[in-house]
OpenMM code with the backbone's topology and positions (N, CA, C; nanometers):
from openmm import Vec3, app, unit

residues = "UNK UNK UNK UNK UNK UNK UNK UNK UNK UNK UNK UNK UNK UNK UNK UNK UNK UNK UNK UNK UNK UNK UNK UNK UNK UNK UNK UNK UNK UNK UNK UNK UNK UNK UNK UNK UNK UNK UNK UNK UNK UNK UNK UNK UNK UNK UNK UNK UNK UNK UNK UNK UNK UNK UNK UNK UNK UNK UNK UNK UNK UNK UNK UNK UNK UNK UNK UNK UNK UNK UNK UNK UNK UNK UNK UNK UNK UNK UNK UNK UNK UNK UNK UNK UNK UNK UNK UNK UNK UNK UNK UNK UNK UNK UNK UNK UNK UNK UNK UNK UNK UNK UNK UNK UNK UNK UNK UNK UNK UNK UNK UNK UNK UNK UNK UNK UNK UNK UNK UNK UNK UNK UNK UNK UNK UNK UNK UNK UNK UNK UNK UNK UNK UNK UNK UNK UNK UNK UNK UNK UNK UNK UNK UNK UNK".split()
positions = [
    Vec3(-5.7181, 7.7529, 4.7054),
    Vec3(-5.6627, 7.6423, 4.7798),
    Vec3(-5.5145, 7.6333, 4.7520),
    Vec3(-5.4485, 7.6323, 4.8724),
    Vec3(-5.3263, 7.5951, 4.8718),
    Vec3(-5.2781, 7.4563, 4.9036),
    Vec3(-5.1772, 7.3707, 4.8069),
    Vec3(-5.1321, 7.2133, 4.8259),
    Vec3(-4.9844, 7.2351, 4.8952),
    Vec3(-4.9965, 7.2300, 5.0568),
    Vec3(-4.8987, 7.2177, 5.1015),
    Vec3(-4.8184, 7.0266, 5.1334),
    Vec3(-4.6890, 7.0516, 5.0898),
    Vec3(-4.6676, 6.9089, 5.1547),
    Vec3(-4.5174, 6.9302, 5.2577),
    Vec3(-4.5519, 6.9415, 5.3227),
    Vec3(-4.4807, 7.0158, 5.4784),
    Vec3(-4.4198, 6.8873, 5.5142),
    Vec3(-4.2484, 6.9507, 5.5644),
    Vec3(-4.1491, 6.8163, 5.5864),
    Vec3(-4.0894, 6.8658, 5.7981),
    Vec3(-4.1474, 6.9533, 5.7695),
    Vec3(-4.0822, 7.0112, 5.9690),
    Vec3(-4.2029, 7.0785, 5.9771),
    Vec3(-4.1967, 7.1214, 6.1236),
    Vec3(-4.2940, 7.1455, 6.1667),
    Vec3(-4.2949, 7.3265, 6.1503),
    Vec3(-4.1557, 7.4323, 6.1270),
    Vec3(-4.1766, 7.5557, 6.0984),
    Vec3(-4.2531, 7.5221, 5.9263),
    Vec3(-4.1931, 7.4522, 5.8128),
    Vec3(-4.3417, 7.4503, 5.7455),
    Vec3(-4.4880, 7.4403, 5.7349),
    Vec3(-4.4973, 7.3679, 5.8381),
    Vec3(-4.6403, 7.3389, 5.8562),
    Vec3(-4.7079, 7.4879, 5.9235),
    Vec3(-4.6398, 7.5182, 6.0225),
    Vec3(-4.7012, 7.6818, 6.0982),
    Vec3(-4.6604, 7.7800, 5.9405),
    Vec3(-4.5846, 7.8069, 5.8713),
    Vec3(-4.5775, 7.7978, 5.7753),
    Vec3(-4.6825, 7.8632, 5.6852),
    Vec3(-4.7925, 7.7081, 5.6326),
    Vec3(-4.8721, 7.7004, 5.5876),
    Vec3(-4.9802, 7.7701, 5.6134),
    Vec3(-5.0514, 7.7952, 5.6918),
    Vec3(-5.1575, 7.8738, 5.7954),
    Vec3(-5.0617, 7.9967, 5.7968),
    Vec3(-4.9639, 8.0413, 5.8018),
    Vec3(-4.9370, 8.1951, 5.8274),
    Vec3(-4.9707, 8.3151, 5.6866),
    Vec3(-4.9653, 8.2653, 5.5984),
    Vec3(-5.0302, 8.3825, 5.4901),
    Vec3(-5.1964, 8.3776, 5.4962),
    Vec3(-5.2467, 8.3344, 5.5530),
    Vec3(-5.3574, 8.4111, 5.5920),
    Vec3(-5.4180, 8.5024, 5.7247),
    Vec3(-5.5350, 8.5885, 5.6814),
    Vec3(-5.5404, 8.7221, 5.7935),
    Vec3(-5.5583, 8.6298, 5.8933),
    Vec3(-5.5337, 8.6725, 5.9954),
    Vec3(-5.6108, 8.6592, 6.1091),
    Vec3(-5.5069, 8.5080, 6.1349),
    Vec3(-5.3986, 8.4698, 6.1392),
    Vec3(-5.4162, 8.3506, 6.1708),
    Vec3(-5.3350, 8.3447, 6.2971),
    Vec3(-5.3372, 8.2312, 6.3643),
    Vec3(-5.2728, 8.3037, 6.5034),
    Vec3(-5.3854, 8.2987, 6.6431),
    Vec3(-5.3631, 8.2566, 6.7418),
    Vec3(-5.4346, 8.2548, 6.8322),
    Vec3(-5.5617, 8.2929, 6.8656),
    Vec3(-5.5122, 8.4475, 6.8168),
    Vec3(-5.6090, 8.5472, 6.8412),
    Vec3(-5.7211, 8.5903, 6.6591),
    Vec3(-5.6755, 8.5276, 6.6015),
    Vec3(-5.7507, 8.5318, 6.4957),
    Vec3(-5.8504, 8.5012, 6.4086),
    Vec3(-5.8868, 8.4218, 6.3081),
    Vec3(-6.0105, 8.3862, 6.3109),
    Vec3(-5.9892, 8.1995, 6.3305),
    Vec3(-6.1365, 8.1791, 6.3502),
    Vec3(-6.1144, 8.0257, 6.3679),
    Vec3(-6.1000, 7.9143, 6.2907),
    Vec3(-5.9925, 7.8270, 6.3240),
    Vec3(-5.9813, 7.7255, 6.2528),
    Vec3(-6.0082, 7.5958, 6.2434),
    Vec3(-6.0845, 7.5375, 6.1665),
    Vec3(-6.1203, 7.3760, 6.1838),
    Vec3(-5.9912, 7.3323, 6.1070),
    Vec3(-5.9329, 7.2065, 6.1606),
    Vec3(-5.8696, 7.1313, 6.0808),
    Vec3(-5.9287, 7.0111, 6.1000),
    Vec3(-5.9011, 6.9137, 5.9562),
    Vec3(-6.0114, 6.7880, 5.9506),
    Vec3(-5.8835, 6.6892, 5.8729),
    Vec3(-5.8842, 6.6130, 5.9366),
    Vec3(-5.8474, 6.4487, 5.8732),
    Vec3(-5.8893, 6.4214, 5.7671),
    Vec3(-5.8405, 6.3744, 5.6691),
    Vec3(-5.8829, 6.2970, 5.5776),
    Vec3(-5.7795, 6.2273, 5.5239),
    Vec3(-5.9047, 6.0688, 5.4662),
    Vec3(-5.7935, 6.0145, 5.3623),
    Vec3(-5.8798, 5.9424, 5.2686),
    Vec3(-5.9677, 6.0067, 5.2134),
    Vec3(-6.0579, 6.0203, 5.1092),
    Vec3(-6.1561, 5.8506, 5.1386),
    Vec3(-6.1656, 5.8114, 5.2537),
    Vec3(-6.2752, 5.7157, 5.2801),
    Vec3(-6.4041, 5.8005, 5.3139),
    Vec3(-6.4883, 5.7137, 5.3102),
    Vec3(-6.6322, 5.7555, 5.3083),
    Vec3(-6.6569, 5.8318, 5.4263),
    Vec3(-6.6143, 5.7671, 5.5248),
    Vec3(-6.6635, 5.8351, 5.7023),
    Vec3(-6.5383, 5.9828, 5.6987),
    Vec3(-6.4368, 5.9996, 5.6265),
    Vec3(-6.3458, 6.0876, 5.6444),
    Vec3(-6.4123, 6.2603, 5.5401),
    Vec3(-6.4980, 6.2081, 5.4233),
    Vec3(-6.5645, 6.2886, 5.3911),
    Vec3(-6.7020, 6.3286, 5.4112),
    Vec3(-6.7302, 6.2269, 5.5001),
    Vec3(-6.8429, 6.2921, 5.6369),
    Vec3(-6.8096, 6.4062, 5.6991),
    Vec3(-6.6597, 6.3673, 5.7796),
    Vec3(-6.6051, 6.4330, 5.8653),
    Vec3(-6.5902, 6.5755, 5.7840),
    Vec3(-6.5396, 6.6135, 5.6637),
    Vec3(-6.5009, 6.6946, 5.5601),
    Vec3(-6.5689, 6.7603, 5.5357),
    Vec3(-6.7126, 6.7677, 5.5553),
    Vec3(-6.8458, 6.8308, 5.4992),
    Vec3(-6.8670, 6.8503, 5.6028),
    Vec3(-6.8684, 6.7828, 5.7265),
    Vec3(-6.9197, 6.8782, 5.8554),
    Vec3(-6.8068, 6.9898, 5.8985),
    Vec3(-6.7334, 6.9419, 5.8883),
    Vec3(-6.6269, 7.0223, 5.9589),
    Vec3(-6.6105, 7.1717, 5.8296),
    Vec3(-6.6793, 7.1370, 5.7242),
    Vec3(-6.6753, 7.2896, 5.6487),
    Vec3(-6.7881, 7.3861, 5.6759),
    Vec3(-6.8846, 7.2713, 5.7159),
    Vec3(-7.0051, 7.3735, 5.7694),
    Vec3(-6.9850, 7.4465, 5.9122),
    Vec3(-6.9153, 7.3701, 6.0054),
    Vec3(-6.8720, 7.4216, 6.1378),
    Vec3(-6.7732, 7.5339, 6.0886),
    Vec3(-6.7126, 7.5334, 6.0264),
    Vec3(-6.5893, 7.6527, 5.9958),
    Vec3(-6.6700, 7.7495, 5.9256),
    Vec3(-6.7569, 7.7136, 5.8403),
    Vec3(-6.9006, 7.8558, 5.8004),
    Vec3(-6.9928, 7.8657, 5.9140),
    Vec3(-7.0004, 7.8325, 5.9695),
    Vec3(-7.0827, 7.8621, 6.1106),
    Vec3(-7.0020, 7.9724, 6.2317),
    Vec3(-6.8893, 7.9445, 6.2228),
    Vec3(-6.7619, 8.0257, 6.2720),
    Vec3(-6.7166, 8.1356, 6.2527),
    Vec3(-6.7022, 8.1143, 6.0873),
    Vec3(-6.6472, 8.2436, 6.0030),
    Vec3(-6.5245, 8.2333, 5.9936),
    Vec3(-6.5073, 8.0955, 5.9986),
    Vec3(-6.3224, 8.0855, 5.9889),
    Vec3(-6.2902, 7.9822, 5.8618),
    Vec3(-6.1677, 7.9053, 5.9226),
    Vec3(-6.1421, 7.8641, 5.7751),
    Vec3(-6.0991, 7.7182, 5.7551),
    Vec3(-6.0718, 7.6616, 5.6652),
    Vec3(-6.0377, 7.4969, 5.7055),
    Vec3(-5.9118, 7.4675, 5.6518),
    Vec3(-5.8261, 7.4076, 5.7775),
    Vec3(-5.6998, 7.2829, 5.6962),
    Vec3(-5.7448, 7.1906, 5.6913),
    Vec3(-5.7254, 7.0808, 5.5667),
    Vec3(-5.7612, 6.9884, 5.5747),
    Vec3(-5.6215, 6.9222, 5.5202),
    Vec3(-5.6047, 6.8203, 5.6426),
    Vec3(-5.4811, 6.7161, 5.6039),
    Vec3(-5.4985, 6.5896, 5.5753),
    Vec3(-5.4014, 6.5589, 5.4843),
    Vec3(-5.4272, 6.4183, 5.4657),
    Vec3(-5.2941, 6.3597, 5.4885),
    Vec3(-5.3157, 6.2827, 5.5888),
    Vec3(-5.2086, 6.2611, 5.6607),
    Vec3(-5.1882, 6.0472, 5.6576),
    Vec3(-5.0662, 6.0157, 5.6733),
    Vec3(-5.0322, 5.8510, 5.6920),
    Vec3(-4.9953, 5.8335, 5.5754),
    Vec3(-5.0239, 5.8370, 5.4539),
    Vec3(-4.9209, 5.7752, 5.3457),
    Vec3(-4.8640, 5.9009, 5.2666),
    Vec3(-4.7537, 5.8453, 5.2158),
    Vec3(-4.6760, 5.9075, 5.1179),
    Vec3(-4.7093, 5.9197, 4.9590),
    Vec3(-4.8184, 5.8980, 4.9134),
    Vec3(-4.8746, 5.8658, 4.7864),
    Vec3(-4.9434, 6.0200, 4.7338),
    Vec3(-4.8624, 6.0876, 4.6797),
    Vec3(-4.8844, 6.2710, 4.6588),
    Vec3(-4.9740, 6.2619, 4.5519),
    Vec3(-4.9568, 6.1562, 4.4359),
    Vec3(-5.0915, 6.1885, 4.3524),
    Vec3(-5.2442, 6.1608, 4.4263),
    Vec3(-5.2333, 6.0538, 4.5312),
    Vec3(-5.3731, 6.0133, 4.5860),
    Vec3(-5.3976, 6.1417, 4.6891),
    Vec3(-5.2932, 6.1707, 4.7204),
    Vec3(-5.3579, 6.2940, 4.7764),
    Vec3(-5.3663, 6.4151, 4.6788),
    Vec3(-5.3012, 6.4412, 4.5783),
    Vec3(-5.3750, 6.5986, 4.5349),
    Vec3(-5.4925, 6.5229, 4.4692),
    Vec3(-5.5656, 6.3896, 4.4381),
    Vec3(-5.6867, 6.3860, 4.3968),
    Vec3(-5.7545, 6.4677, 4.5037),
    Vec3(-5.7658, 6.3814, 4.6371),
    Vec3(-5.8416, 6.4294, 4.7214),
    Vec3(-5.8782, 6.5796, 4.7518),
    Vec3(-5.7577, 6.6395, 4.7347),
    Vec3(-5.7309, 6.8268, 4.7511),
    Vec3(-5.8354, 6.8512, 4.6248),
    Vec3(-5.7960, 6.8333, 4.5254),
    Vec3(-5.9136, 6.8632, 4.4536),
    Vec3(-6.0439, 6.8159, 4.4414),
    Vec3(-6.0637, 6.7113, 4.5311),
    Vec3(-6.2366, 6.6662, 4.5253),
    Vec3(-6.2569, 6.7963, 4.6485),
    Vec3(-6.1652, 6.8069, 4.7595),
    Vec3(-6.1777, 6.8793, 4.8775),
    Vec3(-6.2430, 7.0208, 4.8184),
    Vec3(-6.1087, 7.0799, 4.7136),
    Vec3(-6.1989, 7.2064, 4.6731),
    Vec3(-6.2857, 7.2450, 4.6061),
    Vec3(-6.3424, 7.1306, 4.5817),
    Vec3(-6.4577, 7.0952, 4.4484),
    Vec3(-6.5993, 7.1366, 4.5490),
    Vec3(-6.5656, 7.0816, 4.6857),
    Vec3(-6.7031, 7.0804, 4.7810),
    Vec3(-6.6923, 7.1649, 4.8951),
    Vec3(-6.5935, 7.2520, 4.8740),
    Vec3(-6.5852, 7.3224, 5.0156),
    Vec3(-6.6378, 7.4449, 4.9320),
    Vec3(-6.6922, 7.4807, 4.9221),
    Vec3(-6.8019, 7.5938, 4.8359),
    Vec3(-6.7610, 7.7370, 4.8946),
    Vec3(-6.5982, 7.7059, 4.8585),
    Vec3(-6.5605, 7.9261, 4.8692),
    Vec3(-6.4951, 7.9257, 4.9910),
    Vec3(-6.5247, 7.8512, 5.0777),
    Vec3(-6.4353, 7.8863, 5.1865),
    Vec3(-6.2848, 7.8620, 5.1837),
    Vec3(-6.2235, 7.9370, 5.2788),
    Vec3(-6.0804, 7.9611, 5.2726),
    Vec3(-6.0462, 7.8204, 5.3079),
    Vec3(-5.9592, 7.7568, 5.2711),
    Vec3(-5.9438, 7.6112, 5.2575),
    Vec3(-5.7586, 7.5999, 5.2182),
    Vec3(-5.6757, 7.5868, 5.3315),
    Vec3(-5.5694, 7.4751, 5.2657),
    Vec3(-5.5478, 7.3245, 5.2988),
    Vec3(-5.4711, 7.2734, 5.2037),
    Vec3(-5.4518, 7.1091, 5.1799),
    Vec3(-5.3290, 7.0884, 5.2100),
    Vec3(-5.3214, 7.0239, 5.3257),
    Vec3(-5.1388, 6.9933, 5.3437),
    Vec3(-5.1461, 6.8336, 5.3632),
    Vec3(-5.0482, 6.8139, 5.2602),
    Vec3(-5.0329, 6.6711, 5.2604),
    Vec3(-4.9026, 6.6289, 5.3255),
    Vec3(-4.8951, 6.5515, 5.4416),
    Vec3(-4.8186, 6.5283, 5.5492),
    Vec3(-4.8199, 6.3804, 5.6127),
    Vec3(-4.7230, 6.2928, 5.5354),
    Vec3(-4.6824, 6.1625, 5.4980),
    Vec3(-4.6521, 6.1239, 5.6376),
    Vec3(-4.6745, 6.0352, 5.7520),
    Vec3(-4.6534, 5.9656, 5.8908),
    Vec3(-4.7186, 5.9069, 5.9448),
    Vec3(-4.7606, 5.9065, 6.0299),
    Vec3(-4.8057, 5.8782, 6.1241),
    Vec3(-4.9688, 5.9621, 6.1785),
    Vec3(-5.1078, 5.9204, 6.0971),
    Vec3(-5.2088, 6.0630, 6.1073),
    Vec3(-5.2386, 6.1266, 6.1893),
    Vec3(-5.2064, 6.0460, 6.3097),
    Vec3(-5.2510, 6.1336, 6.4568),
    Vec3(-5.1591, 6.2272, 6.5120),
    Vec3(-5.0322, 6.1616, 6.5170),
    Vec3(-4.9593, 6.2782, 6.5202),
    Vec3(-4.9449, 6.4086, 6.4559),
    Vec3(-4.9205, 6.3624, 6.3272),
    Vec3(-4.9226, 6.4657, 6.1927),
    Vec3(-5.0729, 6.5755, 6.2152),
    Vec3(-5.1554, 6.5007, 6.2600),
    Vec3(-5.2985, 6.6105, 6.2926),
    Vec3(-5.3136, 6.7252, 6.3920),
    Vec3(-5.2436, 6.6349, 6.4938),
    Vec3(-5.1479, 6.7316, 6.6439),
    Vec3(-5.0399, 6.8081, 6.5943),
    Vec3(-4.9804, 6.7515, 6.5538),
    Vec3(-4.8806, 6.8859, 6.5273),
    Vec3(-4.9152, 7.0123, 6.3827),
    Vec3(-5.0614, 6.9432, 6.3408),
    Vec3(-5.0562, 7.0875, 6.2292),
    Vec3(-5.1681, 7.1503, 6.3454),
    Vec3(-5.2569, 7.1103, 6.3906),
    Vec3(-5.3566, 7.1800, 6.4644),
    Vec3(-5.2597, 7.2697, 6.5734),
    Vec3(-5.1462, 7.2425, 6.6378),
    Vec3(-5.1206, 7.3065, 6.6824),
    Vec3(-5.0148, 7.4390, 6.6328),
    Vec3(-4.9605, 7.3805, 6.5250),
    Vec3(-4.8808, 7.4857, 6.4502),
    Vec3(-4.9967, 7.5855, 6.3739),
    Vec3(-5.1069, 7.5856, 6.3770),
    Vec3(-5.1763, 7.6603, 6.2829),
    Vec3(-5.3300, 7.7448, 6.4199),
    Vec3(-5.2868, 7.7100, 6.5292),
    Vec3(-5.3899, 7.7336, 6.6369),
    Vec3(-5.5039, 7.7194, 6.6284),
    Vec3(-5.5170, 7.5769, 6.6190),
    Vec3(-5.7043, 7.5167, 6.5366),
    Vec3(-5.7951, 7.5348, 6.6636),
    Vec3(-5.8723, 7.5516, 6.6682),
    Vec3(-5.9999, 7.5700, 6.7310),
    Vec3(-6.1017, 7.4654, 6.7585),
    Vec3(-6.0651, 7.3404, 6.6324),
    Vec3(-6.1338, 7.2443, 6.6505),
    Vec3(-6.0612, 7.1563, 6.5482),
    Vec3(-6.0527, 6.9898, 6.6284),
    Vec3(-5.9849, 6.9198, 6.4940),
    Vec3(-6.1014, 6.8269, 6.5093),
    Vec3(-6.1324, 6.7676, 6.3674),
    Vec3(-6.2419, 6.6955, 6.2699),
    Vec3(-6.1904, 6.5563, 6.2397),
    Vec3(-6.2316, 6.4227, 6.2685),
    Vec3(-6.1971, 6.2939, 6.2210),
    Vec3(-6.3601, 6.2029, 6.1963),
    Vec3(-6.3343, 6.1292, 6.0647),
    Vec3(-6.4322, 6.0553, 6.0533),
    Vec3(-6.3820, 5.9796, 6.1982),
    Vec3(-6.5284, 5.8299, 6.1560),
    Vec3(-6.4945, 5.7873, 6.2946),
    Vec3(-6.4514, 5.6559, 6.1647),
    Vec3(-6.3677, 5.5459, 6.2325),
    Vec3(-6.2812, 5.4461, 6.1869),
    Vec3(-6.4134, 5.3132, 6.1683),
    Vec3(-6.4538, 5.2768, 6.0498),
    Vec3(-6.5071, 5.1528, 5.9860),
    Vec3(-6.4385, 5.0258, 6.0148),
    Vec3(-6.3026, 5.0245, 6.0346),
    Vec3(-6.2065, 4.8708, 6.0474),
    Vec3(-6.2258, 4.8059, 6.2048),
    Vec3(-6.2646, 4.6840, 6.1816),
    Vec3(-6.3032, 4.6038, 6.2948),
    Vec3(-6.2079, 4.5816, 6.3589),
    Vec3(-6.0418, 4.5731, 6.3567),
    Vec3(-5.9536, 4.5953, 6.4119),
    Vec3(-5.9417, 4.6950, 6.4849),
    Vec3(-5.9805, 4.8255, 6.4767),
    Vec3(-5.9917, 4.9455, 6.5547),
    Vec3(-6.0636, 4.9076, 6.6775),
    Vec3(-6.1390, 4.8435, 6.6726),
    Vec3(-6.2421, 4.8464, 6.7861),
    Vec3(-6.1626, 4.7294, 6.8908),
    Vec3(-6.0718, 4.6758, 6.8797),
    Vec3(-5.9630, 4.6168, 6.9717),
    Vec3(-5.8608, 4.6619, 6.9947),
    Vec3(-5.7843, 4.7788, 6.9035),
    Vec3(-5.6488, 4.8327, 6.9127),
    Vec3(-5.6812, 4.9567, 6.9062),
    Vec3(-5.7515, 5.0365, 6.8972),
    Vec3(-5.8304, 5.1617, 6.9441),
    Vec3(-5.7963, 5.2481, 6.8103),
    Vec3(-5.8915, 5.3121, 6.7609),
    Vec3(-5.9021, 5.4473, 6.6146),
    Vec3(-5.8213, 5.5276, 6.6593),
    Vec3(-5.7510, 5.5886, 6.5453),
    Vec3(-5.7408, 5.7016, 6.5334),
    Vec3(-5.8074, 5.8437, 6.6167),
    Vec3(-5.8912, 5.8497, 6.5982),
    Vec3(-6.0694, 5.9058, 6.7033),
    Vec3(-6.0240, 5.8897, 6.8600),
    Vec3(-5.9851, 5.7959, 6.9085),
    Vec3(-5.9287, 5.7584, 7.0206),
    Vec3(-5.8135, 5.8309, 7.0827),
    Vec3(-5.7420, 5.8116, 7.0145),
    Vec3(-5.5941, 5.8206, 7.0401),
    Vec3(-5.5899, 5.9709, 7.0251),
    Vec3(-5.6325, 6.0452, 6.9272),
    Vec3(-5.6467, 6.2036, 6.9190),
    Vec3(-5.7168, 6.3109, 7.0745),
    Vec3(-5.8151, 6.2002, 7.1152),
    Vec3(-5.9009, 6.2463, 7.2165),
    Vec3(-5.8339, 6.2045, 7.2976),
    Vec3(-5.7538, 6.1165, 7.3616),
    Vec3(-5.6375, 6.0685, 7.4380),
    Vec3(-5.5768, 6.2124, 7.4828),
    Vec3(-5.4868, 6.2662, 7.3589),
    Vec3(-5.3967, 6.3565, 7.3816),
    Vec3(-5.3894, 6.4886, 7.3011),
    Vec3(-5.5436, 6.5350, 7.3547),
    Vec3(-5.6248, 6.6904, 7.2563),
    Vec3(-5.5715, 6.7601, 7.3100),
    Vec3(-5.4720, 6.8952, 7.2062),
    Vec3(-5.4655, 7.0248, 7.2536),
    Vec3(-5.5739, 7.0620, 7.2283),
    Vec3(-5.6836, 7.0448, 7.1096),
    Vec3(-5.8231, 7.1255, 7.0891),
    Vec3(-5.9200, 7.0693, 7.0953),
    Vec3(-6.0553, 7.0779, 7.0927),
    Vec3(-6.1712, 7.0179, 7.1026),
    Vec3(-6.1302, 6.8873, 6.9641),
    Vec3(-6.2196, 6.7371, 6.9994),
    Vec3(-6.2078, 6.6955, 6.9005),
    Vec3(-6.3304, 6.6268, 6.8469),
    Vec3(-6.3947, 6.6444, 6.7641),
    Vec3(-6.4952, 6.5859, 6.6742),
    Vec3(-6.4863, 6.4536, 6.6380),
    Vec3(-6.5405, 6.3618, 6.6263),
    Vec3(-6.5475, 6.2254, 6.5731),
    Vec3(-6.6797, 6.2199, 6.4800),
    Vec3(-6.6851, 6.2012, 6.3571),
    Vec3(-6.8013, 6.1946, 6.2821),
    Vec3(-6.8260, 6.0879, 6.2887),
    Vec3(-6.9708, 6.0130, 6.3385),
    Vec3(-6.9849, 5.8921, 6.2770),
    Vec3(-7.1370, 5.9261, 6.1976),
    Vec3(-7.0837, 5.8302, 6.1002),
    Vec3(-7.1977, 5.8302, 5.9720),
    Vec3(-7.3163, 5.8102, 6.0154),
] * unit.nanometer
topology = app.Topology()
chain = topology.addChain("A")
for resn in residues:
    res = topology.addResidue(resn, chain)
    for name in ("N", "CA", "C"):
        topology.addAtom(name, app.Element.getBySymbol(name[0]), res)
């Protein structure tokens, strides 16, 4: 596992380029949301089995705050349960939906992965889940528990 924390977007394509195959035409990539809530490591465990079902590999970002120790916890619970598969962690401080769009597309994901949103506010000002499926370059997954 690699802990990327990517500040432009040639880092982020970047990140995904030292491995084979990566690139359009190469092998497939899930990238998955997270921010170490319960429904986000739903999303985390499916989306590693879909990427072993594939034969490809997983980014997993954790994206919206700036807090680098709460995220390399997560990177390491991440590689604790992703059991061998090729797996990087880019931690990428903004805005999550965006930040998810622009690594899925700098890294040519195949499929992007989001729990689905628990906060009762979401369900009037619309999830994350929403807003991604709004404006998908790739297929998008919504886990709900």
């Amino acid at each position: 596992m690699r802990l990327r924390s990517p500040k432009s977007r040639r880092q982020i394509a970047a990140a995904g380029s030292g491995l084979p195959g990566s690139g359009p035409t190469g092998i497939a990539t899930v990238v998955i949301g997270t921010d170490g809530s319960p429904t986000s490591w739903d999303a985390f465990s499916w989306g590693c089995g879909e990427a072993r079902r594939m034969g490809g590999r997983v980014v997993a970002v954790f994206a919206g705050a700036d807090e680098a120790p709460e995220g390399q916890a997560i990177a390491e619970e991440a590689e604790s349960i992703s059991h061998g598969l090729d797996l990087i962690f880019i931690h990428a401080p903004g805005d999550p939906a965006t930040e998810l769009l622009q690594v899925a597309d700098a890294v040519h994901a195949d499929l992007l992965v989001v729990g689905k949103s628990t906060k009762v506010r979401h369900r009037f000002a619309g999830s994350m889940g929403q807003r991604l499926i709004a404006r998908r370059p790739v297929p998008v997954v919504v886990v709900v528990p």
